[in-house]
C-alpha positions as a Markdown table, in Angstrom:
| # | Residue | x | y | z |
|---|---|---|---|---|
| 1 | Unk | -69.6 | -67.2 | -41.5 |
| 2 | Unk | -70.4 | -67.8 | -38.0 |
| 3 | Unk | -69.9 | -65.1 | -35.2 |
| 4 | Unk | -69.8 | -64.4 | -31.6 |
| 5 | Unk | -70.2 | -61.2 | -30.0 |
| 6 | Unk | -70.5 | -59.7 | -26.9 |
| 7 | Unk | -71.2 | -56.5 | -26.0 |
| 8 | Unk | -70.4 | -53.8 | -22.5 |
| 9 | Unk | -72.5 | -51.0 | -23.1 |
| 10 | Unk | -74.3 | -48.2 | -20.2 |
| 11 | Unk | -77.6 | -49.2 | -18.9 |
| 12 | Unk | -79.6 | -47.2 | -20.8 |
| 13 | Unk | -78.5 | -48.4 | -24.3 |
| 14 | Unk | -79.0 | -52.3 | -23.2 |
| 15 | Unk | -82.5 | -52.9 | -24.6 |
| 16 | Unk | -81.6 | -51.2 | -27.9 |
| 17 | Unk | -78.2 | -53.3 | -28.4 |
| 18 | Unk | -80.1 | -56.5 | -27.6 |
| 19 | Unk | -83.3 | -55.6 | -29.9 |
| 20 | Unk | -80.8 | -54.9 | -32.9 |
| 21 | Unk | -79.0 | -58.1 | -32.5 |
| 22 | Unk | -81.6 | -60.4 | -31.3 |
| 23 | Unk | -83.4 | -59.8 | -35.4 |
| 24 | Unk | -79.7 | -61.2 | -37.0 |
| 25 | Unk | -78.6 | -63.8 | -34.1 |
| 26 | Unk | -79.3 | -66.3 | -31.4 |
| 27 | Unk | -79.2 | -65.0 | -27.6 |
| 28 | Unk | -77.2 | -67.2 | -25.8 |
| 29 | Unk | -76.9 | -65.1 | -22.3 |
| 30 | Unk | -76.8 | -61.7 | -21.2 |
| 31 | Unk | -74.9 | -59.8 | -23.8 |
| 32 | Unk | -73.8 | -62.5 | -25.9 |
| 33 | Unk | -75.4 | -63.6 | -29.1 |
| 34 | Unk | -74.1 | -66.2 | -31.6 |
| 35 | Unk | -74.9 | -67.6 | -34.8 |
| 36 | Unk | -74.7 | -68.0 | -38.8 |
| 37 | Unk | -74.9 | -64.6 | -40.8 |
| 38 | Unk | -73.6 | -63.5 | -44.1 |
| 39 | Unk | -70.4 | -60.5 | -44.5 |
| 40 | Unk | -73.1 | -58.6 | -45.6 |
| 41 | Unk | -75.4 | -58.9 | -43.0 |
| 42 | Unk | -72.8 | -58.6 | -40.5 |
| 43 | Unk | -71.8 | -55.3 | -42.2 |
| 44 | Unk | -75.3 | -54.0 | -41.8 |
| 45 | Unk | -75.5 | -55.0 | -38.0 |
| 46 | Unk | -72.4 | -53.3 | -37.3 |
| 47 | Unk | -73.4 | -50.4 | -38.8 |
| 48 | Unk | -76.6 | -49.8 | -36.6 |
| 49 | Unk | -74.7 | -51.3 | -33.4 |
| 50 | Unk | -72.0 | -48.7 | -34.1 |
| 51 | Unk | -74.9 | -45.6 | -34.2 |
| 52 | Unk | -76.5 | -47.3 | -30.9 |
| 53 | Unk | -72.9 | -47.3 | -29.0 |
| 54 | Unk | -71.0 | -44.3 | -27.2 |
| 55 | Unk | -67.9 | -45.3 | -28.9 |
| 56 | Unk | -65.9 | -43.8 | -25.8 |
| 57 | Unk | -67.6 | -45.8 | -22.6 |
| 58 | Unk | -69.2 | -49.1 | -24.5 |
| 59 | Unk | -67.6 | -52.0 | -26.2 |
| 60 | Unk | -68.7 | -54.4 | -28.5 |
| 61 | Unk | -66.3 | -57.4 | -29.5 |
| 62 | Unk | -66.9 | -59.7 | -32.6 |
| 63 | Unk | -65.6 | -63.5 | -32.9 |
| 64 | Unk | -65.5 | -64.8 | -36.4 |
| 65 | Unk | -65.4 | -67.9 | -37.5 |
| 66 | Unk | -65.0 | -68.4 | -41.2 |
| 67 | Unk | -65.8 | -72.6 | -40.8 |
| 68 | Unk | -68.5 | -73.6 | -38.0 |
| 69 | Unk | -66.9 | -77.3 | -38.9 |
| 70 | Unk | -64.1 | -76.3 | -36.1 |
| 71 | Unk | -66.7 | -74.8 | -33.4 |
| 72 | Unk | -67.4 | -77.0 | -30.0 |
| 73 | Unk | -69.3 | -75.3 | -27.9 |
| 74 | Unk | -69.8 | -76.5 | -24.3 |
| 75 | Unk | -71.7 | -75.4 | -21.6 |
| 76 | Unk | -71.6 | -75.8 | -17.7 |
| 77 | Unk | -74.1 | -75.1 | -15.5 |
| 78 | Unk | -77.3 | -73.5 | -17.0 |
| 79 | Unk | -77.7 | -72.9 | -20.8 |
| 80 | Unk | -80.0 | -69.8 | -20.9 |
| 81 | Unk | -81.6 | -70.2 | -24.6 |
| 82 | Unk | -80.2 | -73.7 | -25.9 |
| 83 | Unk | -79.9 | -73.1 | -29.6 |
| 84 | Unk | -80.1 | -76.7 | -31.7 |
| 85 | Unk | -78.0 | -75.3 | -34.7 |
| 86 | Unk | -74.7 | -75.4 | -32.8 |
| 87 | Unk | -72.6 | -77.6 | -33.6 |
């Protein structure tokens, strides 16, 4: 499946959300990251986002797509870290 998710979480927790998603998906810009992953792999990085997160001041929000075939993804203005295996 392919996901999107962005994350709002205090300062100090930043580097570890980012580190923890950056090994299962592509960083698209600054608390967004995108990509192909399985519902098991998913499973496991929301497990170890949930133990980073203070569940009552951060947020973390995930798209899913079952079918990239219906995914256009456009970009205006800077693209951050192009990614070639977006459709």
């Amino acid at each position: 499946m392919y996901v999107v998710i962005v994350y709002d979480v205090e300062q100090k927790r930043v580097s570890k959300m980012c580190k923890t998603l950056r090994t299962y998906l592509n960083w698209v810009q600054n608390s967004v990251f995108e990509g192909e992953i399985t519902k098991g792999k998913l499973m496991e990085l929301k497990s170890k986002l949930s133990k980073i997160m203070d569940k009552e001041v951060d947020s973390l929000i995930i798209y899913r797509l079952e079918s990239n075939k219906w995914i256009q993804r456009e970009v205006i203005g800077k693209e951050f870290n192009p990614t070639d295996n977006v459709l």
